[in-house]
C-alpha positions as CSV (number, residue, x, y, z in Angstrom):
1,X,0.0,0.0,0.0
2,X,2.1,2.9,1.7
3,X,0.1,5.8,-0.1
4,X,1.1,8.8,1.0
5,X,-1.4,11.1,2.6
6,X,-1.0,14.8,3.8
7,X,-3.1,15.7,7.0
8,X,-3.6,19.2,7.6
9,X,-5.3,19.4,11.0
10,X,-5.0,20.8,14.9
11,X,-3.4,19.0,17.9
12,X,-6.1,17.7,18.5
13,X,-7.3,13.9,20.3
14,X,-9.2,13.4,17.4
15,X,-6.2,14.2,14.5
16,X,-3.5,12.3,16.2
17,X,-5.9,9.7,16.7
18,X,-6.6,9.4,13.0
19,X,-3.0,9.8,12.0
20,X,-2.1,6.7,14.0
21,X,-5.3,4.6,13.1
22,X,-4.4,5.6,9.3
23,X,-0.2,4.9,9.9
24,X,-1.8,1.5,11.2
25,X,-2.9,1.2,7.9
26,X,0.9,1.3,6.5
27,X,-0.1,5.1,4.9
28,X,2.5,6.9,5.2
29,X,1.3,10.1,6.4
30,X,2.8,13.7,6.8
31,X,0.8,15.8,9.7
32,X,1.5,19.0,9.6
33,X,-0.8,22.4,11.4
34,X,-1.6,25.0,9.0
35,X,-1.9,25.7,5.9
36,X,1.5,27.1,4.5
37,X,3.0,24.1,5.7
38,X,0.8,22.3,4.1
39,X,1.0,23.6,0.5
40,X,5.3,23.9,0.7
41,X,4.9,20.5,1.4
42,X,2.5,19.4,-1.4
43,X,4.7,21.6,-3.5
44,X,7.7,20.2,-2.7
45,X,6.5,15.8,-1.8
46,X,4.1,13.8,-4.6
47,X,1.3,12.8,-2.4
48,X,-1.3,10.5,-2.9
49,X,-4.3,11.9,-1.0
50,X,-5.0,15.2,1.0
51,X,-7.0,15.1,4.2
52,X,-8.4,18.6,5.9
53,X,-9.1,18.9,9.1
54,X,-9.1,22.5,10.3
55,X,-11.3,25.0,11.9
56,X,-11.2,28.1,9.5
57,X,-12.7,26.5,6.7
58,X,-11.8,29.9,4.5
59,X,-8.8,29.6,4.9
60,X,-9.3,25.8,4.2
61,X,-11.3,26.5,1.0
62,X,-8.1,28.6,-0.2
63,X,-5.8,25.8,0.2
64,X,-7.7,23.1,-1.4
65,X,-7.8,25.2,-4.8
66,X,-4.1,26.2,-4.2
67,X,-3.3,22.6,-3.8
68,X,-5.3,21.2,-6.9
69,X,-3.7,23.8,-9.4
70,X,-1.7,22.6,-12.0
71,X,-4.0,19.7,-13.0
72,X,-2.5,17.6,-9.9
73,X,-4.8,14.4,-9.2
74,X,-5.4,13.2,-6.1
75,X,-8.6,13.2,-3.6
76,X,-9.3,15.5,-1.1
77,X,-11.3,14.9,2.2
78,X,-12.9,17.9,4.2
79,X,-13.7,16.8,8.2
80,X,-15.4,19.9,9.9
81,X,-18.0,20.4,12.6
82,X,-19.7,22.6,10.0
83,X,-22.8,20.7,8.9
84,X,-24.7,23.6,6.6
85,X,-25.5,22.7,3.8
86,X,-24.2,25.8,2.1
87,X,-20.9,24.3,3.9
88,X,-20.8,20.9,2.6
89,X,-21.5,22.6,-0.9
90,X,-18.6,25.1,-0.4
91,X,-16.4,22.5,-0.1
92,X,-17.2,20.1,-3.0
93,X,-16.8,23.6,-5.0
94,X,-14.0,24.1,-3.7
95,X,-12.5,20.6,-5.0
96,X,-13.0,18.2,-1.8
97,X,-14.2,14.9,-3.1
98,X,-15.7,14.0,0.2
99,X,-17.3,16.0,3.1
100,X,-17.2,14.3,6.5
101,X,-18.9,15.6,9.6
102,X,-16.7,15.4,12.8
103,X,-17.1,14.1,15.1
104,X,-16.5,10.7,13.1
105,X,-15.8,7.5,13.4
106,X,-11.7,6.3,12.8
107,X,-13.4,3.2,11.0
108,X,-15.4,5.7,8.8
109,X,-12.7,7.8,7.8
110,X,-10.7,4.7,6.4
111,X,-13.6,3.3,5.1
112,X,-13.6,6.4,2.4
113,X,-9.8,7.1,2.5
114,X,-9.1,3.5,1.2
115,X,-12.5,4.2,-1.4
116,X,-11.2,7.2,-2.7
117,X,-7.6,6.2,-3.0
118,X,-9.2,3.2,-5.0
119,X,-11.6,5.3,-7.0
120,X,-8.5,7.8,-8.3
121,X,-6.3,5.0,-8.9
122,X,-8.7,3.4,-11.7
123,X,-9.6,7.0,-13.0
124,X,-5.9,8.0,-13.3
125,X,-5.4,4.2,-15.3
126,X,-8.2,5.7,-18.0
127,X,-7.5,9.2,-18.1
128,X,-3.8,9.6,-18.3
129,X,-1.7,9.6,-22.2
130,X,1.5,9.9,-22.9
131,X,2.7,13.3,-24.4
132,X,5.4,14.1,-26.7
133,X,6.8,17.4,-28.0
134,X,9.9,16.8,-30.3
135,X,12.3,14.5,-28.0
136,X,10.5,15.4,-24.4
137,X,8.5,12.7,-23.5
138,X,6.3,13.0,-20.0
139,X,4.1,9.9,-18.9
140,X,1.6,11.5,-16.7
141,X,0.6,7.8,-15.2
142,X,3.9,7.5,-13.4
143,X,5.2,11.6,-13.7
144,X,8.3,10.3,-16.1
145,X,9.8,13.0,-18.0
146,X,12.6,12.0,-20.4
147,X,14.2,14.0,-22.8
148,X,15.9,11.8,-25.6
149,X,17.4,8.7,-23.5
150,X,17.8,10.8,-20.0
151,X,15.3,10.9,-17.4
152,X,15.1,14.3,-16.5
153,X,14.1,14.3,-12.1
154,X,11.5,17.4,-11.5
155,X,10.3,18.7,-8.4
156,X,6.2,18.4,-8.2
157,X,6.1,22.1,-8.6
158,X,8.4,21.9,-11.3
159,X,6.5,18.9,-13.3
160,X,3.2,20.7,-12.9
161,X,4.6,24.4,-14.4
162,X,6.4,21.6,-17.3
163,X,2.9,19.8,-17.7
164,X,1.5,23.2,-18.4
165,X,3.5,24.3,-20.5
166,X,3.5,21.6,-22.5
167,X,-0.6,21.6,-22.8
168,X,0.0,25.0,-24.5
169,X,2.9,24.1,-26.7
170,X,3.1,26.9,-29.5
171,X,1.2,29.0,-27.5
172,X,3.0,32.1,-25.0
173,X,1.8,31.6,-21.4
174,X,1.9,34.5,-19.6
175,X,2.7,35.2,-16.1
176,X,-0.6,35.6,-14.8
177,X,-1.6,32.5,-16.7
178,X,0.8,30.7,-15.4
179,X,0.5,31.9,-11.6
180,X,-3.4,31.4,-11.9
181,X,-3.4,27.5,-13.3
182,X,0.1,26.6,-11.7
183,X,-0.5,28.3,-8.3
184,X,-3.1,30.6,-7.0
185,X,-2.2,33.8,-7.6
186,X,-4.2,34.8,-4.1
187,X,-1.1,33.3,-2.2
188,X,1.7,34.6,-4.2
189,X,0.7,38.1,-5.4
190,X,3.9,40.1,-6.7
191,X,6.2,36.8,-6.4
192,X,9.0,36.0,-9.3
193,X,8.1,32.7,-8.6
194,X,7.2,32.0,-12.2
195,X,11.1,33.3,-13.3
196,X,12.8,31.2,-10.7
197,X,10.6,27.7,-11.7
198,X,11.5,28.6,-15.6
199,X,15.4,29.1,-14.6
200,X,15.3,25.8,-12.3
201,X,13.4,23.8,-15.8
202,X,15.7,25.2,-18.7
203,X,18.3,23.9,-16.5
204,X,17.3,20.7,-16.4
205,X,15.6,20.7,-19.6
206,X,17.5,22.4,-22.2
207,X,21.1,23.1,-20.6
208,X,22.6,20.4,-22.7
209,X,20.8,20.3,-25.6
210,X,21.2,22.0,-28.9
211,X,17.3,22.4,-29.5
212,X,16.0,24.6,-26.5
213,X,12.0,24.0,-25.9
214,X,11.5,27.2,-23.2
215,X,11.7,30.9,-24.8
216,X,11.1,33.8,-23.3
217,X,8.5,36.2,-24.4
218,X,9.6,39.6,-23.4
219,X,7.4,41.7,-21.5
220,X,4.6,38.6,-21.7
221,X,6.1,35.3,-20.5
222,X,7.4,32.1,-21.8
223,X,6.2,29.5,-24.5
224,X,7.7,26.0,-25.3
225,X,8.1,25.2,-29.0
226,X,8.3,22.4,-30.7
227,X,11.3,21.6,-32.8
């Protein structure tokens, strides 16, 4: 098994209760408190499954769509006391793909964790193609990205900004594009973090290689071409 599942909640009886039940379970799971934690981690680790357990559910509504940008697939489970209606409907907006009412059950939760987890590893099986733009190659099913015979190692972040790009081949992403579908632009207003991700790619990417794929669009943003 050993999926690995990122738990955002309080120090609580009930959170480090359902971090040990779901460690039990041989998840590996990462608990951290709040939410920048949470998204340096998601940015930075693959993870299989996010699980939300926190009070300020706008705040928590934020950090699911952060979280989901840049066409990343994994479930998402909201636990709150919140029981509205307009609540539960919030956060399926938002991108949770289950709403649980706490206090729950630890048999409950793993009940849908291990559902879910099912669920989004038969969907991933159907939806995910190959995708090839002159000698890049990226397999989205296992998040390979070769370039001729190398296999070129990205950081999550750094695959998802490559995915994008990629999507839009012959087409010049702009900044703002790229900070809205790549990250939320809500969390990193006035950042060069677009500039920084680009730098850390065409290393990687095009350092050694005759044909470069990343141009820069003055004044705009970037494009990938094909050769």
């Amino acid at each position: 098994m050993n999926e690995k599942l990122l738990y955002v909640g309080c120090n609580s009886e009930l959170t480090n209760d359902a971090v040990a039940a779901l460690k039990r379970q041989s998840y590996e799971v990462h608990l951290v408190h709040n939410y920048l934690e949470a998204i340096k981690y998601a940015e930075e680790h693959e993870i299989d499954m996010f699980i939300l357990d926190m009070k300020d559910m706008d705040s928590d509504y934020r950090v699911i769509r952060r979280i989901r940008t840049g066409g990343r697939r994994f479930p998402v489970i909201v636990l709150s006391y919140r029981v509205r209606t307009e609540d539960v409907v919030n956060g399926f907006a938002a991108g949770a793909n289950d709403y649980i009412n706490k206090p729950c059950e630890i048999a409950e939760l793993i009940a849908r964790v291990q559902n879910l987890l099912e669920l989004f590893s038969t969907e991933r099986e159907r939806y995910i193609a190959p995708m090839i733009v002159g000698d890049l190659c990226i397999e989205p099913s296992s998040r390979l990205v070769m370039r001729g015979e190398d296999v070129i190692s990205l950081s999550p972040k750094e695959y998802e900004l490559l995915l994008y790009l990629v999507r839009n081949v012959n087409h010049v992403c702009s900044r703002d594009d790229i900070l809205t579908h790549v990250w939320n632009h809500d969390f990193i207003t006035g950042t060069n973090a677009v500039d920084v991700y680009i730098w850390h790619l065409r290393l990687k990417l095009d350092k050694k290689y005759s044909h470069k794929l990343i141009h820069s669009v003055r004044g705009v943003g970037y494009i990938l071409k094909e050769p």
